[in-house]
C-alpha positions in Angstrom: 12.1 -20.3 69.6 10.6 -20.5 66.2 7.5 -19.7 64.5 6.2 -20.6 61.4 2.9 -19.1 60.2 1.3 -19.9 57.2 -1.8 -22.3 55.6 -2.7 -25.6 56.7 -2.3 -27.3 53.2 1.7 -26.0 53.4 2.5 -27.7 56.1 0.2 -30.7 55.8 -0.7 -31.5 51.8 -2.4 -34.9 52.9 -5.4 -33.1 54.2 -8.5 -32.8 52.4 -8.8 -30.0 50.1 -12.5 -30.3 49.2 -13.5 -30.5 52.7 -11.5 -27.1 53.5 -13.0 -25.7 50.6 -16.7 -26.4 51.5 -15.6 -25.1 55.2 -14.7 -22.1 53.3 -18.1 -22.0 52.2 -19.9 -22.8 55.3 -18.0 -20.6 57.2 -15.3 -17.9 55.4 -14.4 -16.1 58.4 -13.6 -19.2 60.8 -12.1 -20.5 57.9 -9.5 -18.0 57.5 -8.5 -18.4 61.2 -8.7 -22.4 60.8 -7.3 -23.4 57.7 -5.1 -20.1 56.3 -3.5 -19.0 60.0 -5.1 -15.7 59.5 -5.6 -13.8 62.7 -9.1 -12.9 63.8 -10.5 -9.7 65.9 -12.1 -10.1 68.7 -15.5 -9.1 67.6 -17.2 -9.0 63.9 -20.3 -8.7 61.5 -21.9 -11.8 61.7 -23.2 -12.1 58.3 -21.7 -9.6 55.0 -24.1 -7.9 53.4 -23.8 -9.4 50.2 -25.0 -12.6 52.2 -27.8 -10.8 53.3 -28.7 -9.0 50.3 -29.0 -12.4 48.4 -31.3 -14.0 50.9 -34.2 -11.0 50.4 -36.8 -12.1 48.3 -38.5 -8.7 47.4 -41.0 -9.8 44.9 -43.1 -11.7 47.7 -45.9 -10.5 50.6 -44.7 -10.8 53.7 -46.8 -13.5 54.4 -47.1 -15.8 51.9 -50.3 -17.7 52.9 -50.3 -21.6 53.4 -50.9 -24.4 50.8 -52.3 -27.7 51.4 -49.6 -29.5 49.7 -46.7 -27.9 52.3 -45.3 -29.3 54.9 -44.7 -25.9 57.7 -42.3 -25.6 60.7 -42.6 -23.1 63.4 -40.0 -21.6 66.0 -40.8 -18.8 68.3 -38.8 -16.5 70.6 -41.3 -15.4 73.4 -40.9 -12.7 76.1 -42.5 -12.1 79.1 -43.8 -8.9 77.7 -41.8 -6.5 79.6 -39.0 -5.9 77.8 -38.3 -8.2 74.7 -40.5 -8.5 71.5 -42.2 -11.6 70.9 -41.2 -13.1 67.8 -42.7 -16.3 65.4 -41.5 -17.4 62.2 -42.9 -20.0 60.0 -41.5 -21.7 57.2 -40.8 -24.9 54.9 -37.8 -26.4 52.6 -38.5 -26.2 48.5 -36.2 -27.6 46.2 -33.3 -27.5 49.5 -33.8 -24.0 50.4 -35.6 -22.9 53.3 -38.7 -20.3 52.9 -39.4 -17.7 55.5 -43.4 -17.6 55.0 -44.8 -16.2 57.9 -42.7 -13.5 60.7 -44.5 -12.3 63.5 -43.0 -10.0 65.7 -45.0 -8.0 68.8 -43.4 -5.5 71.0 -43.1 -5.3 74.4 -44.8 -4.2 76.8 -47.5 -7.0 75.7 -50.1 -9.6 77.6 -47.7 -13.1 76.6 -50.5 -14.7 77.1 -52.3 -13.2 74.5 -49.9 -13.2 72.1 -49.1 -17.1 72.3 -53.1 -17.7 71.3 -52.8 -15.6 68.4 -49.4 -17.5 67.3 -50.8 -20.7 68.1 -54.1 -19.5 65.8 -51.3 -19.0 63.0 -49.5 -21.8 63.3 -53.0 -23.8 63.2 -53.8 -22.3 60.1 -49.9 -23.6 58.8 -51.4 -26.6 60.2 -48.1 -26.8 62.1 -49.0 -29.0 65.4 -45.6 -28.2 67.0 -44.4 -25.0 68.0 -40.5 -24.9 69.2 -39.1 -22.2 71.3 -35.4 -20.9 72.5 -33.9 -22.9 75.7 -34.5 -19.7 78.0 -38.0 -20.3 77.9 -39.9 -20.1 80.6 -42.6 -22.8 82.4 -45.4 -20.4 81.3 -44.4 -20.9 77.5 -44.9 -24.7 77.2 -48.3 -24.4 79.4 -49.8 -21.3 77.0 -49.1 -23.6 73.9 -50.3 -26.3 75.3 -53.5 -24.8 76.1 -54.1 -23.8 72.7 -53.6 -27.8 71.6 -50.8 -28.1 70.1 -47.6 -29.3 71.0 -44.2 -27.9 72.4 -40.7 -28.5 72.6 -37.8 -26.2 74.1 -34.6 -26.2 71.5 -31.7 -27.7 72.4 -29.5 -25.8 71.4 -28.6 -21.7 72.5 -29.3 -18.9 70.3 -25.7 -18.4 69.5 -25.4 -21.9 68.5 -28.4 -21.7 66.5 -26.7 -18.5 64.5 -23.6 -20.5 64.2 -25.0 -23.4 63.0 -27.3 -22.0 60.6 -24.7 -19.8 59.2 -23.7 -22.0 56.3 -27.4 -21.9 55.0 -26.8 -18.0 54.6 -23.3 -17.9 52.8 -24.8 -21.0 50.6 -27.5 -18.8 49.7 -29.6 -21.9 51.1 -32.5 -19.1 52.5 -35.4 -16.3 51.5 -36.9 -14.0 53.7 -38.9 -11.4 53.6 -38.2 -8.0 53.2 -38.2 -7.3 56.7 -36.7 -4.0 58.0 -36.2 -4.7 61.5 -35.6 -8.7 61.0 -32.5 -7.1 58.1 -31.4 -4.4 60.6 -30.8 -7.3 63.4 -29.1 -8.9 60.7 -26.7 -6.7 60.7 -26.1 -5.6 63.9 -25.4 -9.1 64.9 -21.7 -9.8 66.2 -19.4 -12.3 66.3 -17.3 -12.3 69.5 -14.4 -14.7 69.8 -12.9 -16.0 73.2 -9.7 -15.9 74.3 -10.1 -19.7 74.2 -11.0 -19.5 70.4 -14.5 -20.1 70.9 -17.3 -18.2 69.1 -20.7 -16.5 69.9 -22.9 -14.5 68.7 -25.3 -12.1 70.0 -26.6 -8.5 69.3 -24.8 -5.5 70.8 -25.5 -3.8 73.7 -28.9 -2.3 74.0 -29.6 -4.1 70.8 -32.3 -6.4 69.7 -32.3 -10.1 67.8 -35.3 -11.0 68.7 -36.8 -11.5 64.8 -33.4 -12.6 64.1 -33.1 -15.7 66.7 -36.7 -16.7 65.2 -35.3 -16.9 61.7 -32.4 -18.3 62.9 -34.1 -20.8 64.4 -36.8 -22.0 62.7 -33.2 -22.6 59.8 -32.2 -25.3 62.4 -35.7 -27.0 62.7 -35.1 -27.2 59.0 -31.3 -28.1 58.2 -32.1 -31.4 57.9 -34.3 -31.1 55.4 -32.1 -29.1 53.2 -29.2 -31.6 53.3 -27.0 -29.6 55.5 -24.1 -31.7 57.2 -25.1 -33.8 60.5 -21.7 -32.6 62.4 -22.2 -29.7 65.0 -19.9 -27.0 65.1 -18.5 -28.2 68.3 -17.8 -31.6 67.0 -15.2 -29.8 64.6 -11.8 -30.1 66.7 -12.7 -33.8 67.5 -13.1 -34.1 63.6 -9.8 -32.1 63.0 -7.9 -34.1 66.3 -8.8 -37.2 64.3 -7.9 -36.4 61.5 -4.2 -35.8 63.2 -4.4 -39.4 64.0 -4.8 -40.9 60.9 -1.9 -38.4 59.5 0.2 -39.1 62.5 -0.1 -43.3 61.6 0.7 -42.7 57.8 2.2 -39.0 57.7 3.2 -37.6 54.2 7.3 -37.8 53.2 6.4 -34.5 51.6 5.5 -32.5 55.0 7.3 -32.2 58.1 7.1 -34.9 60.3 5.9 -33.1 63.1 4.9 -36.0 65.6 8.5 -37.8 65.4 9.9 -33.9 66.0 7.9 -34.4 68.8 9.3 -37.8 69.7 13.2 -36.1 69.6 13.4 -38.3 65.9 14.7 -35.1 64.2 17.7 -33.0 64.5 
């Protein structure tokens, strides 16, 4: 049996540099295991601290109130007020970077009820009409919203997908935030857990909290969009990468190892 280890672009020079560059970018850490056959550990920091660092904006309130010329977004975590904080944050895209404005963040134990009226009184004064919330939402969430007049959808995607997604807008210094201590300690605490599969998540540790985080988070998906970010989910990457075989595989390189007619029994 033989192994070879080693990068992508040593085996295969026809792929496309830039593109593994800016998945560098978007992502260093999957990256490394993707492209440069680097092995990974089983569980890591999220985010470096130099990523973090850069996305503080000391020099601003917390709250930076609304302007009439801004166009807000809003994404909420809610709890049922036993056990879990219930967490808002508010925000808009300027000049392709998103701004945190607005984090609200009650602990448990709390009256949910209560605290969706005074978010919804917020987000009215944002003059944000929609308020989205994490797919483990409960019935009760879209009804309190509701009742307040404004509108409500449940996210499509999971809270570790919304980390992973919105991880690029982090290491592309795409983001500010406020100078948060508990939204920068969930932050940090946040891991990155990889399957035996290969497959990634991302959560807080045990008896942890990301509560203020998955807000953030969040409310960076509502907004990708408007920053420019790239249309293809993460999981759409190995269909990206299996077609990419294809196209090789139909015109391979005389310069790399022809791997599909070693396949075929073409080479000795």
């Amino acid at each position: 049996m033989l192994v070879v280890q080693g990068p992508s672009l040593s085996f295969n020079p026809t792929l496309n540099v830039d593109a593994i560059e800016k998945a560098r970018q978007d992502d260093p850490e999957a990256a490394r295991s993707e492209w440069d056959a680097e092995f990974r550990s089983d569980v890591g920091a999220f985010l470096s601290e130099e990523d973090i660092e850069a996305a503080i904006d000391v020099s601003r309130p917390t709250h930076i109130p609304p302007r009439p010329t801004v166009s807000y977004s809003a994404y909420a975590d809610p709890s049922g007020g036993r056990k879990d904080a219930y967490t808002l944050a508010i925000g808009h895209v300027e000049k392709g970077v998103v701004i945190v404005d607005c984090l609200l963040r009650r602990p448990s134990p709390l009256n949910p009820d209560a605290v969706s009226r005074e978010y919804c009184s917020v987000a009215k004064q944002y003059r944000v009409n929609r308020i989205t919330t994490d797919n483990y939402s409960a019935e009760w969430v879209g009804n309190a919203i509701k009742s307040c007049g404004l509108h409500h959808s449940i996210s499509e995607k999971s809270a570790s997908d919304t980390y992973l997604e919105g991880l690029p807008i982090f290491t592309r210094g795409q983001i500010r935030i406020p100078n948060d201590q508990i939204l920068l300690r969930e932050l940090r605490l946040l891991e990155r857990r990889t399957s035996k599969l290969g497959r990634d998540s991302v959560n807080h540790p045990t008896g942890g909290s990301d509560d203020t985080a998955n807000a953030v988070f969040g409310l960076c998906y509502l907004l990708k969009g408007k920053i420019g970010m790239r249309g293809v989910p993460l999981s759409a990457y190995d269909a990206a990468i299996q077609a990419c075989n294809r196209r090789v595989a139909s015109r391979p390189d005389p310069r790399a190892i022809d791997m599909y007619a070693l396949q075929r029994g073409g080479l000795n």
